[in-house]
N, C-alpha and C positions, 0 to 999 in steps of 0.2 A: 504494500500500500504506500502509496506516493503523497504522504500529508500535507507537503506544501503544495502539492498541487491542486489538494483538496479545497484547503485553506485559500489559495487563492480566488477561488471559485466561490465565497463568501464576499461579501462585498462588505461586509459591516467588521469584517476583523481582517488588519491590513499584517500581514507575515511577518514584515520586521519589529511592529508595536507589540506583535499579538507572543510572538515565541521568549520575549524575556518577563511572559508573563507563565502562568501556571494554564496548559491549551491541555485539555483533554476532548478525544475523539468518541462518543459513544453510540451505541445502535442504539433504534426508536426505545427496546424496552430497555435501555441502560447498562448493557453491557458496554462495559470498557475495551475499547480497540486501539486506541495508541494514545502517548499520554510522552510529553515532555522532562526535561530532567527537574527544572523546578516543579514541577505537579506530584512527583515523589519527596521534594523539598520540605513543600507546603503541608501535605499530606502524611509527614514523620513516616515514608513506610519506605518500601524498595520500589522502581518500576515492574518489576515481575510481578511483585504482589498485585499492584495495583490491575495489570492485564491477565490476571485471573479471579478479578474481581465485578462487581457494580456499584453503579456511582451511586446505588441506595446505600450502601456499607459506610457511604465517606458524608454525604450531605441529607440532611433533613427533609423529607417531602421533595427530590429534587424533578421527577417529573413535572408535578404543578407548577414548580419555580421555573425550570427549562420552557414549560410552553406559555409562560408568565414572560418571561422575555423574549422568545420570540413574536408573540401578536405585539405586544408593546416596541420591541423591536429598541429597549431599554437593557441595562444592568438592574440587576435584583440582588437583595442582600441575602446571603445563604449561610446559616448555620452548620457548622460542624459535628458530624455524630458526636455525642458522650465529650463532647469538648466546648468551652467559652470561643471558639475561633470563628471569627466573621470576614466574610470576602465577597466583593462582586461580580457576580457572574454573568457576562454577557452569552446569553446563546444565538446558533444561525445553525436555523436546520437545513440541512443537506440530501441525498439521496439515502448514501449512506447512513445517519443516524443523525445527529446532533455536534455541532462542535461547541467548545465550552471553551473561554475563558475567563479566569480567575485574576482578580486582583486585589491589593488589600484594599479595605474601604477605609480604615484609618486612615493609612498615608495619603488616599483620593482623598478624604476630606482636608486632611491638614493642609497639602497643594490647594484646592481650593479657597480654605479661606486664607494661605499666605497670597493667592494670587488678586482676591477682591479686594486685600488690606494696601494700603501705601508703604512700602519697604522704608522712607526714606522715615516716615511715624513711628515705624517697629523699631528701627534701628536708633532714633533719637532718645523714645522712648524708654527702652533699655538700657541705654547708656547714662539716662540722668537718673535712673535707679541705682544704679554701681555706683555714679557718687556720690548720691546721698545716703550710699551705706560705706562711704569708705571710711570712717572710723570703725564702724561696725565689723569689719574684715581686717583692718589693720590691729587694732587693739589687742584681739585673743592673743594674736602669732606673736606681736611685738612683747608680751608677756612671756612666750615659751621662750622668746630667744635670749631675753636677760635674763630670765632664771637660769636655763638653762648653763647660760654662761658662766653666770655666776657659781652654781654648785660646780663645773667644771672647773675654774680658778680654785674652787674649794672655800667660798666664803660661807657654804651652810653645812660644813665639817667635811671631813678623810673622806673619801670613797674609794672601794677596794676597784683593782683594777678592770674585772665587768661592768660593776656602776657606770666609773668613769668614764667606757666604753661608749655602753649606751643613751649615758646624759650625750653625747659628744655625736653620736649620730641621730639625738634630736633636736640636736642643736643647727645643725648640719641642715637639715630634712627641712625644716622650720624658716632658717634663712633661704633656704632656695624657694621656699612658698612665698614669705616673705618680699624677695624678688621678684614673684611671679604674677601678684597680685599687683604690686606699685606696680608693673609694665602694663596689667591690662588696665588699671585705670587711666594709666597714662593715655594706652589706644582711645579709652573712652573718652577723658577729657578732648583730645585732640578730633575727634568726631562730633562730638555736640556743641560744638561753638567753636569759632575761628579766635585765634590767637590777636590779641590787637598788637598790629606789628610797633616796635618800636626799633627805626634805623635812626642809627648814630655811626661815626667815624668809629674807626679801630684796625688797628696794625691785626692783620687775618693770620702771616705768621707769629708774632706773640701769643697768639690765642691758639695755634696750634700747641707752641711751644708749652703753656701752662695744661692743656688738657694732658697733654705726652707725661709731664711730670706728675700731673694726678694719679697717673695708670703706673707710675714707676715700680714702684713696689709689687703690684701685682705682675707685671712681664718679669722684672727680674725671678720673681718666686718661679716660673714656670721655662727658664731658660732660653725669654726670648727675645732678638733683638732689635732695636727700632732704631729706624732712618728718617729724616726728611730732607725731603727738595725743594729748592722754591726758583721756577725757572727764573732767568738771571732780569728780563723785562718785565717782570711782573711787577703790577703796582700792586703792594701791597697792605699800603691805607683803602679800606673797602670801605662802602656805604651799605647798611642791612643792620637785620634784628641780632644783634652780639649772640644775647643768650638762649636764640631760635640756632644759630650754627652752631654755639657751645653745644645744644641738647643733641642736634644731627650728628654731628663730630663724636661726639661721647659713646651717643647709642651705638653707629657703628663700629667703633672701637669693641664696645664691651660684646655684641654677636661676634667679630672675631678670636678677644680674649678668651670666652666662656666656649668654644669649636677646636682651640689649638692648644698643643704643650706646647713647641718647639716653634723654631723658624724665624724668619724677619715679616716685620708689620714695615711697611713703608706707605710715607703719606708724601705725595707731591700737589705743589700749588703749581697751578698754570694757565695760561690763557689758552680755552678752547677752540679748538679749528672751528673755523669758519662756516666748514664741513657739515661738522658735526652738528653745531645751531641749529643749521637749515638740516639735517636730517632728524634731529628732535624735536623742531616745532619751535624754536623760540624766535620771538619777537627780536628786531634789530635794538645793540644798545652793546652797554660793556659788560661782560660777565667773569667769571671767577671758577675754574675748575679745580674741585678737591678728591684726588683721587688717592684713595687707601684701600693696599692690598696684602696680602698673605701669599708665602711662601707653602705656608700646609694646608689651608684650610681648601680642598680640593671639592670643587662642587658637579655632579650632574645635571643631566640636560633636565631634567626628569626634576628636578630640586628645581632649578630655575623659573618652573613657572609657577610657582607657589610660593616665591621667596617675600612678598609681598602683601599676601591673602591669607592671614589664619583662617575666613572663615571655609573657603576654598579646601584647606590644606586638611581639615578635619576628615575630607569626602575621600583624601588620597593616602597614600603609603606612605608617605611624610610626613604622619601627624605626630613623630618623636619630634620634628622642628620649628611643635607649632610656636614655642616660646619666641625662638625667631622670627618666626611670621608675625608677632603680635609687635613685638619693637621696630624691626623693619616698616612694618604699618604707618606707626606713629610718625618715623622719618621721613617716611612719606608723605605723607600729610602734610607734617611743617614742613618741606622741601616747595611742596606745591601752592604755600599758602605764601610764602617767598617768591611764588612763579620761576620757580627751577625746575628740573627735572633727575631722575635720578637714576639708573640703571646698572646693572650686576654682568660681568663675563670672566667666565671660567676656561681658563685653557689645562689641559690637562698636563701632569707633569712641570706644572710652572708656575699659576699663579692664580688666586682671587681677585677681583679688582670692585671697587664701588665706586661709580664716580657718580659725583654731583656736579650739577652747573646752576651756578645761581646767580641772580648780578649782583655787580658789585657798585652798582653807584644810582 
C-alpha cells in the first residue's frame, strides 16, 4: 500500500503538514492499516501492535467522532482509552477506509491564542514582571552567597573537611544563579524601555584600557593573555553613551572569559571599511570599530545562529548556551539603541571575533 499516494488523494490533509503529525490509515469498521512513527509515539505502544489492532482499543466512540468530522469536514477532540490524553483528529474518508490525523489540541490552542495576542504586549509585559520582582529573586540567592561565604572563611566555627566541601559548592552553584539572574534582568531591562542615551566626549582607548584592568585578575587566574590595538589614525576622542560601551565592552569580554581557560583575548580599535558600512546598513557619518577576539573560544556554524536569540536557542541543541544568548541579547540591544550594528565570525582553527560598529561623533 502506497500511503502517500493515498494521502494525496485527500485534499483536506496536505502530506508534508499531515506526516509530522500522528496519520493513521483505517478501514470503514476501524481496523488499522498503516499508521506512522509518531502514531506509535503518541499512542505509548509499538507500530506492530498498533496494525494488529483497532482504533476502538486506542480512542473513545471513534466511529461517531470519525464521521463527526468528516460531514463537518472539521477536527474533533478525541479522548484516549483509560487515559486523560486529548488530540484532534481530523478525518477524510477515502475508498479505502478513513484516514486520520492527530494533533495535540493543547499546543493548537496555545499557537492560537499566542497568534490573536500582540507578541510585542506579551513580551513587554513579562519583562516589567521580572522587574518588579527583582528584589524578590535577588535577595534569597544574595543571602546563600554570604553565608555561604562566610561559614566557608569559617566565621560561624571549624568545619570538617566534607562541610567545607559542600558549603563551597553552594557557594559556587549560588553565584553562578546569582549571575544568571542579574543577566536576565538585565535582557529585560534593556527590552522594556530604551536606554536614554547620554553622549559625552571620552578617550575610547582609556576606557578600553580600564575595562582590561577590571578583568585582570580574573584572565591572569585562568592563564590568559591580553593585547590591544589601536590602529595608528584612529581618532580616539569618541562622541557616544561612555557607560552604554563600558556595558557592550564588559558583556562581551565576560561571554569570552566564562567559554575559555587559555589563549589571547585581543581587542582592536579601528576605522571600519567603507565596505563594510555599506554592506551593514549604516547611515553615512564617522564610526568607531571595536573588534575582540579569542584565540580558543572556537564556534560552529550551527552556534552562530543563535548567538543572539535565547529565546530561539531554547527550541535548539544549544540550549547549554543559553546564558550567552541572554547577554549577547542585551548587547544587542544597546549596540542598536546607539545605531550600531554588531556581528560574530568564527574561523576554525584561529579565531572568534565580535565586532561592533558604532559612531563615534
Amino acid at each position: 500500500m502506497d500511503i502517500k499516494k493515498i494521502l494525496f488523494r485527500t485534499n483536506s490533509i496536505d502530506v508534508e503538514k499531515a506526516l509530522p503529525d500522528a496519520v493513521i490509515m483505517c478501514t470503514k469498521d476501524g481496523k488499522i492499516e498503516w499508521v506512522n512513527d509518531v502514531a506509535a509515539e503518541i499512542f505509548e505502544t509499538s507500530k506492530m501492535h498498533l496494525l494488529t489492532s483497532n482504533i476502538s482499543d486506542f480512542i473513545e466512540t471513534p466511529m461517531n467522532l470519525i464521521l463527526n468530522s468528516v460531514v463537518s469536514q472539521a477536527p474533533v477532540i478525541t479522548k484516549f482509552v483509560n487515559r486523560e490524553v486529548y488530540f484532534d483528529m481530523t478525518a477524510k474518508e477515502i475508498s479505502e477506509g478513513y484516514v486520520l490525523d492527530f494533533r495535540d489540541s493543547v499546543a493548537t490552542n496555545l499557537t492560537t491564542n499566542v497568534d490573536n495576542t500582540n507578541d510585542e504586549d506579551i513580551n513587554r509585559d513579562k519583562n516589567n514582571f521580572l522587574l518588579k520582582l527583582t528584589n524578590d529573586l535577588k535577595s534569597p540567592i544574595q543571602s546563600i552567597v554570604g553565608f555561604s561565604q562566610a561559614m566557608a572563611d569559617g566565621l560561624g566555627g571549624e568545619l570538617n573537611e566534607q562541610q567545607e566541601k559542600y558549603i563551597r559548592i553552594i557557594n559556587k552553584n549560588s553565584t553562578d544563579l546569582m549571575y544568571f539572574i542579574a543577566k536576565m534582568l538585565q535582557l529585560s531591562q534593556t527590552e522594556v524601555e530604551l536606554t536614554q542615551i547620554e553622549n559625552k566626549i571620552f578617550d575610547i582607548q582609556s576606557l578600553v584600557n580600564t575595562i582590561v584592568k577590571y578583568n585582570e585578575q580574573l584572565y591572569k587566574d585562568k592563564d590568559l593573555k591580553f593585547s590591544i590595538y589601536t590602529e595608528e589614525d584612529l581618532k580616539k576622542t569618541i562622541v557616544a553613551d561612555e557607560n552604554l560601551v563600558k556595558n557592550i565592552i564588559q558583556n562581551i569580554l565576560e561571554v569570552i572569559l566564562k567559554s575559555v581557560d587559555l589563549g589571547e583575548i585581543h581587542i582592536e580599535l579601528s576605522n571600519p571599511l567603507s565596505e563594510i558600512l555599506f554592506e551593514k546598513g549604516l547611515a553615512d557619518g564617522q564610526y568607531i570599530q571595536i573588534t575582540i577576539s579569542s584565540t580558543s573560544m572556537l564556534l560552529s556554524e550551527n552556534e552562530l545562529d543563535f548567538m543572539f536569540d535565547p529565546y530561539k536557542i531554547l527550541d535548539s541543541s544549544n540550549r547549554k548556551n543559553v546564558l550567552r544568548a541572554i547577554v549577547l541579547a542585551s548587547v544587542k540591544n544597546w549596540i542598536q539603541q546607539l545605531n550600531g550594528t554588531i556581528w560574530v565570525e568564527s574561523q576554525i582553527l584561529k579565531n572568534t571575533c565580535f565586532n561592533v560598529i558604532i559612531p563615534s561623533n
